[in-house]
N, C-alpha and C positions, 0 to 999 in steps of 0.2 A: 196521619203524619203529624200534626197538630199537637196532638196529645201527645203525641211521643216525644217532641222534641222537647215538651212542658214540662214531660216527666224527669226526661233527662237534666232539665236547668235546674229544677228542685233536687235531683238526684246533687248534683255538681254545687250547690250554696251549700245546700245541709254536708256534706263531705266537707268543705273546708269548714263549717265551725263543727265541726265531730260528732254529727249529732245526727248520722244518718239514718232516715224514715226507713225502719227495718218490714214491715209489716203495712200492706191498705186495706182496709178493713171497711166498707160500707154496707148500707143498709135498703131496703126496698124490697116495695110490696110481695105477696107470694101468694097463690092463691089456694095455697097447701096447707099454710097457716094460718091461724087466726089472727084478724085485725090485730090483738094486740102484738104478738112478739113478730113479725115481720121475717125477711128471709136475711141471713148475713151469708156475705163472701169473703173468706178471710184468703187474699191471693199473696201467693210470696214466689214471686217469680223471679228465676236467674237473675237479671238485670236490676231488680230492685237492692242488690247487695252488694256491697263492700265491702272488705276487708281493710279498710284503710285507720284505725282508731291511732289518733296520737296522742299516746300517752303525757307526754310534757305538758297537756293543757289543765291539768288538776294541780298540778303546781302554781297554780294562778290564779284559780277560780273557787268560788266558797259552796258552790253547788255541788251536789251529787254529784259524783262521775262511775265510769267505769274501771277507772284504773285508781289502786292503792298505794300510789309512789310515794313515796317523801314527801311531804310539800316544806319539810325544812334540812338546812345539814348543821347538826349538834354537835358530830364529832366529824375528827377531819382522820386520815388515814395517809400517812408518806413515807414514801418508800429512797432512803439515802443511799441505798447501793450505789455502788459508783465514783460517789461525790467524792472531790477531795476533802480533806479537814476541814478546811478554809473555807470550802465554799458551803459544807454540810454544815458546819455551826453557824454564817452568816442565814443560812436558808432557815435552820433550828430559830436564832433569836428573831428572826425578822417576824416569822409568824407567828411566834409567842404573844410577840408587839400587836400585832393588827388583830391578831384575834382578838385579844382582851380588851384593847382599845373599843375594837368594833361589837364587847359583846354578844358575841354569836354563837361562838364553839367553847364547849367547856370540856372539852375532852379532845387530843391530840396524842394519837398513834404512832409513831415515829419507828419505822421499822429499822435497825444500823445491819444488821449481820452479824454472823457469831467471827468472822476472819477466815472462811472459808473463800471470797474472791478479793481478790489485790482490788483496789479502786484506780482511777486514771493516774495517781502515780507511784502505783506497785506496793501500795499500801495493805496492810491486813489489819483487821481488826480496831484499827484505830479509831474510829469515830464512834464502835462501840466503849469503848474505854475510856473516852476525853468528854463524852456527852454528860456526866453529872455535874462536871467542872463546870460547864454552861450555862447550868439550870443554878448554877450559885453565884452566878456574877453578880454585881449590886445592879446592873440593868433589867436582870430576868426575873430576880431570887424572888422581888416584892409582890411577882405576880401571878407565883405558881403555889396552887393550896397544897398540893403534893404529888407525888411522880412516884410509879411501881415499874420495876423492871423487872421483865422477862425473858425467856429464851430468844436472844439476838434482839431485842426490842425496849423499847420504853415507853412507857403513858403517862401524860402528863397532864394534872386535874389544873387547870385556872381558878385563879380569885376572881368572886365578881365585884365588879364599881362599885356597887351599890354598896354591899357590904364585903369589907376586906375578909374578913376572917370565915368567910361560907363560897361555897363552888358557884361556881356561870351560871346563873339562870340562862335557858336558853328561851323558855315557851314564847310562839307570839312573836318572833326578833324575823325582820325583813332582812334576808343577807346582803349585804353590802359587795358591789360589784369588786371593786377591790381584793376584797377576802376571797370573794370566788376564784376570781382571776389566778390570785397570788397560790391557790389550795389545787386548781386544775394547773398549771405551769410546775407545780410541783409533786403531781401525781395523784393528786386527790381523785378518784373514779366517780364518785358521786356529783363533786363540783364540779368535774370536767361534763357529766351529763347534765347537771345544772344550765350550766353555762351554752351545753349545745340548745337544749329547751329555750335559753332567754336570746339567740341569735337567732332562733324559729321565729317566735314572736315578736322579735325588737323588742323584747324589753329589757330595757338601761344598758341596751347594746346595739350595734349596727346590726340591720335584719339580714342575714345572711343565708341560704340552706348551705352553700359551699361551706360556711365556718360551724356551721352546729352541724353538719355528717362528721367534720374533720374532729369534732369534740366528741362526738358521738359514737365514734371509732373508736377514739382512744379509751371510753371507759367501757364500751363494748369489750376491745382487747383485755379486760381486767376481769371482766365477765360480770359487769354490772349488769341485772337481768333486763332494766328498765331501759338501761340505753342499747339492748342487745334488739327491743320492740321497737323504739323508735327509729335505729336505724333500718331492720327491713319494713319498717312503714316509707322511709326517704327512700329503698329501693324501689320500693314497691309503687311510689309513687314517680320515681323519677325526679326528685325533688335534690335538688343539691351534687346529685352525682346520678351514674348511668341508671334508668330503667331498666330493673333487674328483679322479674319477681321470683327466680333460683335462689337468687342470693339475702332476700327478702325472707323466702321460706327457713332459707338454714339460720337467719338469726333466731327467727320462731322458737326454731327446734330448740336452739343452745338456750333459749329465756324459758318455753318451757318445761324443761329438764329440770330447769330450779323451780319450778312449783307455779310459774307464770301464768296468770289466768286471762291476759290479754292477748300473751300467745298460741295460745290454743285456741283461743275462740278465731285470733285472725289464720291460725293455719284450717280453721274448720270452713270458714269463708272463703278460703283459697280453693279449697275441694268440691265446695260448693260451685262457685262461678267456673272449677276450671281454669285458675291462673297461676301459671308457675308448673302447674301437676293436671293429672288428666281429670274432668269431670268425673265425682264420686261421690253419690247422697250418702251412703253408706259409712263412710269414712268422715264424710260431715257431719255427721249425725253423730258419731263416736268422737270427736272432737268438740263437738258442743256441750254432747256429755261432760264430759271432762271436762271444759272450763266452766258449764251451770253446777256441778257437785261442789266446784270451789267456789261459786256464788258468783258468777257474771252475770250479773241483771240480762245483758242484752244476747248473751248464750241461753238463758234460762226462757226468755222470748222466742226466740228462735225453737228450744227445744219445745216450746208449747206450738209453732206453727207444723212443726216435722210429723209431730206425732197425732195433728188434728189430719192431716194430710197424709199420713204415711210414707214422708218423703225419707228415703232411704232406712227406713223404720217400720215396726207394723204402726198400723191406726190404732189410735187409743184414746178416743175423747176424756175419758178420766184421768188418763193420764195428761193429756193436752192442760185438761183444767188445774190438774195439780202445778204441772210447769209454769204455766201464766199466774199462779195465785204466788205463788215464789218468786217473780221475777215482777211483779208488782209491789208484795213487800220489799223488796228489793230496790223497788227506786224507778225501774223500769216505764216511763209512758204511756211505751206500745204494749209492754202486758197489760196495764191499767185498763186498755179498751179493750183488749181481749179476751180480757175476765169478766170485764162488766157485761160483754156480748154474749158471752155463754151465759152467763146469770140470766140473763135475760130472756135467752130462748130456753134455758134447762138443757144445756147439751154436756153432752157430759159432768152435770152438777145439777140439783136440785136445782128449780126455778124461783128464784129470787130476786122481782124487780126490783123493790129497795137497796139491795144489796148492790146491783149491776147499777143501778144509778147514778152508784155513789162512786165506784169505779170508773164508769166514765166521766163523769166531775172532775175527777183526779186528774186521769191523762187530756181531759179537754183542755184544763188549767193551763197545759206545758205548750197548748197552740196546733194540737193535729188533729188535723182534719177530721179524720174519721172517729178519733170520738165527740170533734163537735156534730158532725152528721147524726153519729147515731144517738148523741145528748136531745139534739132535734127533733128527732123521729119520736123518743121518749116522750117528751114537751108537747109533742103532738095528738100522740094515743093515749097517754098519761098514764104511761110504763115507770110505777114506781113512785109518783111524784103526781102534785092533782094537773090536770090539763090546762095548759097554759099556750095560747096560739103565738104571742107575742113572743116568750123567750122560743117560742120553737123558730120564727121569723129570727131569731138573734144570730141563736146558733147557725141556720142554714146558711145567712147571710156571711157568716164568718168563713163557715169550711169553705164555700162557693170563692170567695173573694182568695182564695188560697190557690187557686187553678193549679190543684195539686191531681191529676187527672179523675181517677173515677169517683173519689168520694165527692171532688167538688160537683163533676157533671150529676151526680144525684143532686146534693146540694140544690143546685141552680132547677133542677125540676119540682124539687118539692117547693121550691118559692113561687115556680109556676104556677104548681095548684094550689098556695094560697095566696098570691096577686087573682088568680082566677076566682076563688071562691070567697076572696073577703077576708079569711082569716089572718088574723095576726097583723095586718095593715088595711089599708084602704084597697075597693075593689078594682083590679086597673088592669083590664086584656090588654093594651098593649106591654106593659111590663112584664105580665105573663108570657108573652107570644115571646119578647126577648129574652127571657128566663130560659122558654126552653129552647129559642133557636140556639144560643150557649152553650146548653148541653149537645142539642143536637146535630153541631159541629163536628163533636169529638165521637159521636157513630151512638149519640144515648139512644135506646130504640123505643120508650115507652115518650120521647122530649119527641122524636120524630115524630109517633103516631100522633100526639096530641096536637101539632102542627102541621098534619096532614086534615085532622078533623076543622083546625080552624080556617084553613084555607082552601074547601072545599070550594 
């Protein structure tokens, strides 16, 4: 019961910072095997998965991610239907002003209408007709490099600060809340998703989930595909508005229709756990596909656990190894260790300690457990690398301290046998006897017997 609840609170941290442990992957003796390559368990069980990824967090972060969104808005897109004259050229010049002020956007969209709908007072066509006149005022004219009109529409280039007679540089520009505000109020679907992302986060706004669904809706309704994931992740999570993993799945659907590769991987996780739709490896599997061909690192992970497993798929260790070697270049952690594990035993790939080593270096780097465990076990037998008891003492001591369930309780036993036997530190049966009573809490059964033998 222990271990489950442990599993669960890691489960629950790593979900809120996005970064959910898809894969446990440890190590230990086999007596099938030779000393050197050891047996792996690579378990990926219901419970170990989420569908919960929130896209808005790459907007913020210089890392890796799994999602491709924006992380800036360059050009802005508004839509004047509606407006009257009056209010449609104040809304035109005001943003002209703050964008160029603020540097940001060099390009503005400005959709008027061909006069096919009256505006709120029975108008047609007019604010396509009056909108050049605007862009010539001696308030506007100084700061637009040039304007192309099209069907119902106009675009219009900005001068930059820097240099008057060349366009906006945008690269590199922190959007100013301001402009956000002012581009989402006025229909912009990108800032309005912008804007829902920085009310998730609190940042340079009040943290709200009620106000970033409600933004989050509105460029969803435009069919921005990013704000269509984030909001059934808020259903899906219950966050900001009702738990609804129905209404979760159909945003999926509408983000992936456009080519979404975060929603296909969270609809392949929905059919995996079972939430929202009935349990389906089969259809998991087929949806993983489809987000690992458009390169989802952590779909590409998962497709190397399916097919080591035959989870709704046939078995294919070659295949497995191909998926994990892809979703490792890819960026992936947990392929990282589960590249390096097959390397190491030759399962499905030639046997390659150096190679697998190097692998698990990689994913240990990012702080999970089980490839420092099996980094460990390497350090130990001197898979790949000359034997060294000390970093093998490092690493165990790392995964262990991680009480991330079964890779630590190995962990905490192989510290036993070297507190027992001297290696890598000073010789100490009682630290051993504690090492394994740790594991042997959580049901480790090689941590019991050895604590059966010392308290004979």
């Amino acid at each position: 019961m222990k271990r489950s609840k442990g599993l669960y609170l890691f489960l629950l941290i790593e979900l809120l910072f996005g970064n959910l442990l898809f894969s446990s992957i440890h190590a230990s003796q086999d007596d099938n095997q030779s000393e050197k390559s050891g047996k792996l368990f690579f378990k990926a069980d219901a419970k170990d998965f989420a569908h919960m990824d929130a896209p808005y967090r790459d907007l913020y972060e210089n890392s890796p991610s799994f999602l491709s969104a924006p992380k800036s808005l360059t050009s802005a897109r508004i839509d004047l239907h509606g407006k009257s004259l009056k209010d449609a050229k104040g809304a035109v010049i005001s943003l002209i002003h703050h964008c160029h002020k603020a540097g940001e956007i060099s390009c503005i969209h400005f959709i008027c209408g061909r006069g096919k709908h009256k505006n709120k007072n029975g108008e047609r066509g007019v604010i396509f007709k009056n909108f050049p006149e605007w862009l010539t005022e001696d308030s506007t004219a100084s700061l637009i490099a040039d304007y192309h009109q099209s069907l119902g529409a106009y675009e219009v280039f900005l001068k930059s600060l820097d240099s008057p007679n060349c366009l906006q540089k945008t690269e590199n520009k922190v959007l100013k809340v301001a402009v956000i505000k002012l581009l989402a109020e006025l229909g912009d679907a990108h800032a309005q998703y912008i804007l829902g992302a920085m009310h998730a986060d609190g940042d340079r706004v009040e943290k709200s989930d009620k106000l970033a669904v409600l933004r989050f809706r509105e460029a969803a309704k435009q069919e921005h595909e990013y704000a269509q994931v984030m909001l059934g992740y808020m259903c899906a999570m219950g966050k900001g508005t009702l738990y609804s993993p129905r209404e979760a799945l159909l945003c999926y659907h509408k983000a992936e229709k456009q080519g979404n590769k975060d929603a296909m991987f969270n609809i392949a996780t929905m059919y995996h756990v079972g939430e929202g739709v009935s349990k389906d490896l089969k259809e998991a599997a087929s949806w993983y596909l489809k987000a690992g061909k458009y390169g989802h690192p952590r779909a590409m992970n998962m497709l190397g656990i399916f097919y080591r497993h035959g989870y709704g798929i046939k078995r294919d260790d070659e295949e497995a190894v191909r998926w994990d070697r892809r979703g490792a270049e890819a960026g992936s952690p947990h392929a990282k260790v589960n590249l390096g594990c097959m390397l190491l035993i030759g399962r499905g790939v030639t046997y390659d300690p150096i190679e697998g080593v190097k692998w698990l270096k990689e994913g240990a780097s990012y702080g999970l457990a089980e490839g420092q465990l099996r980094l460990g076990r390497a350090y130990e037998q001197g898979e790949g690398l000359d034997k060294d008891y000390q970093e093998a003492f490092k690493y165990y001591l790392m995964a262990a301290l991680q009480e991330n369930g079964a890779p630590s309780d190995d962990a905490y036993y192989f510290l036993g046998q070297l507190y027992e036997e001297g290696n890598g530190t000073k010789k100490n049966i009682k630290l051993a006897n504690r090492a394994y009573l740790r594991a042997a809490k959580n049901g480790h059964p090689k941590a019991e017997e050895e604590l059966g033998h010392h308290y004979r």
